[in-house]
C-alpha positions, -999 to 999 in steps of 0.1 A, spaced: 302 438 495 265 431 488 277 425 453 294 396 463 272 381 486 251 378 454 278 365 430 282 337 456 247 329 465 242 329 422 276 308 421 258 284 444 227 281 430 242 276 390 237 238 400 202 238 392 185 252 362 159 281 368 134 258 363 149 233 391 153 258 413 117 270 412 105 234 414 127 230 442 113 265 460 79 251 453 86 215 467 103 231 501 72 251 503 54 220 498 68 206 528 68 232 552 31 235 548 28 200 552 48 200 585 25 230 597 -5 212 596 12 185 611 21 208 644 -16 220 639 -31 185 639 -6 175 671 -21 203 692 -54 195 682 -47 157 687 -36 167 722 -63 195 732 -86 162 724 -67 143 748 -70 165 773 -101 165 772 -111 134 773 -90 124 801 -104 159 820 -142 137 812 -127 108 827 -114 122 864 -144 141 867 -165 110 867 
């Protein structure tokens, strides 16, 4: 059965050339790390926030 889970998965991917399908792994890769250090910059953006509204009531 594991032998034709990776017929189909190679049947699938016969679209796209080795190269293609490497740039393609590279270019999803690409993007998840951009949208990591987007989450990343959110919280930070937020924990600033926070802060700065903490500053405020205290006054």
């Amino acid at each position: 059965m594991a032998g034709s889970d990776k017929y189909t998965i190679n049947s699938q991917r016969s679209v796209l050339t080795e190269e293609q399908d490497a740039l393609l792994d590279l270019y999803i890769q690409h993007l998840d790390n951009f949208f990591e250090d987007i989450k990343k910059s959110e919280k930070i953006q937020v924990e600033i926030e926070t802060l700065h509204l903490k500053r405020i009531l205290k006054k």
